[in-house]
N, C-alpha and C positions, 0 to 999 in steps of 0.2 A: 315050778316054784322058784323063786329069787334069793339068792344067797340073802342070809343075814350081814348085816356088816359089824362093827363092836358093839352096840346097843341091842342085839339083837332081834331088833326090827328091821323086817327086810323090805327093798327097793322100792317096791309100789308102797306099805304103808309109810315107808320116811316119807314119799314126796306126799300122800294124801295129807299127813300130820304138818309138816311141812307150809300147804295150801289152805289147810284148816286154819294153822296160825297167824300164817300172815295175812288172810282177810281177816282174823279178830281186830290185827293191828291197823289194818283200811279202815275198817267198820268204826273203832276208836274215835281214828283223825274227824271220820266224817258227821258221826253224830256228836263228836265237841263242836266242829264250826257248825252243825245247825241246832247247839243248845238242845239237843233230845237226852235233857240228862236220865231221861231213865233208861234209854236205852244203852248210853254211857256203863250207866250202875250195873245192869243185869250182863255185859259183858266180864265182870269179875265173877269168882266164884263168892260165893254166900259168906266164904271166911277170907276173901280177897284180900289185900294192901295194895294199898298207892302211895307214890310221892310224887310232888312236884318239881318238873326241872328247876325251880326256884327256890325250892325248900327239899332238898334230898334224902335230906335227916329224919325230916319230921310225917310220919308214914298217917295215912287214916286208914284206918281197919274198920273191915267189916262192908258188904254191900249198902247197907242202910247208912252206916257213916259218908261211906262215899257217895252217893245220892245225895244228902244232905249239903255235902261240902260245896257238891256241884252248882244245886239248887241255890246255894246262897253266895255263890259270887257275883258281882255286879254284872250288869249287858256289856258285852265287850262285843269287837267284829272281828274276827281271827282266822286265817285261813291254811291248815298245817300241811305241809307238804312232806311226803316222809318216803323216806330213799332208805337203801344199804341196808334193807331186811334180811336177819339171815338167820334163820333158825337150825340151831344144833339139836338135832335129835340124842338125850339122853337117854332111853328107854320109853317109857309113861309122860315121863315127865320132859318136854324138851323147852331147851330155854331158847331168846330169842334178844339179837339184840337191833333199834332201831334209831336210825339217824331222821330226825321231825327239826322243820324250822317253822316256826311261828310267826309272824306279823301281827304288833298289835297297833290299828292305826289310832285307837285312842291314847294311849300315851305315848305315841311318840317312838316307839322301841322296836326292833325286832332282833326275836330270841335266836339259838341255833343250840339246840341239847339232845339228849339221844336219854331213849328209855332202855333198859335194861331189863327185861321180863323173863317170868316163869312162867307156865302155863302150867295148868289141871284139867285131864278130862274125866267130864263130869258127866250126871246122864243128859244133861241137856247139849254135851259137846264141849270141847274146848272150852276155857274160861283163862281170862289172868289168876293167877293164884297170886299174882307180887310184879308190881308195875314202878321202874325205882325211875324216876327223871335226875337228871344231871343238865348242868347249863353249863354250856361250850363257850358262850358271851351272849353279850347283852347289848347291844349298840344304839344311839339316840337318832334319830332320822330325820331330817329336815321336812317332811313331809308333814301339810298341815292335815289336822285330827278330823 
């Protein structure tokens, strides 16, 4: 058996929780760039939050909020690249923090912000419980749209 360390989850399930998380966080990037926002939505738990690195304040609660929100942003093409995973096993509950850059080639911008996340697991597995964006800058691209 594997020592505990402070959280008192030991070695093998830090790294499984650990693996568990940060493919929610893959899974994220990649069903934003292919618009599968329901598969987006069901990666929160049922009582989830989000924010956007654009709006950090302003939180949408609830699965069905967030689906909704998803659902009614305009067609964008956006490709997120997301580095510097690193999740802290608190017990149950480990947080996690991620470094995502965004390209939007419709307007002209590309983002660089970092999410901030909680996780819960749930019986379906891991979920965000609270997904906060932050925006590191914002810069205007000469690239035509």
């Amino acid at each position: 058996m594997s020592a505990s360390g402070p959280s008192g989850v030991d070695a093998a399930e830090r790294r499984a929780i650990e693996h568990d998380c940060a493919a929610l966080v893959m899974r994220y990037a990649n069903g934003n760039d292919a618009a599968d926002w329901d598969l987006v939505a069901r990666l929160f738990a049922a009582d989830g939050r989000m924010s956007r690195p654009t709006a950090p304040d302003d939180f949408i609660e609830g699965r069905d909020a967030i689906l909704a929100a998803f659902r009614a942003r305009p067609a964008r093409t956006t490709r997120h690249v997301t580095s510097n995973v690193v999740i802290d096993v608190e017990s149950a509950t480990p947080r996690a923090g991620s470094l995502r850059s965004c390209s939007t080639r419709r307007t002209r911008r590309r983002f660089v912000g970092s999410f901030h996340d909680r996780f819960v697991r749930t019986s379906d597995g891991w979920r965000f419980a609270e997904r906060r964006g932050s925006l590191t800058f914002a810069a205007e691209t000469g690239a035509p749209a």
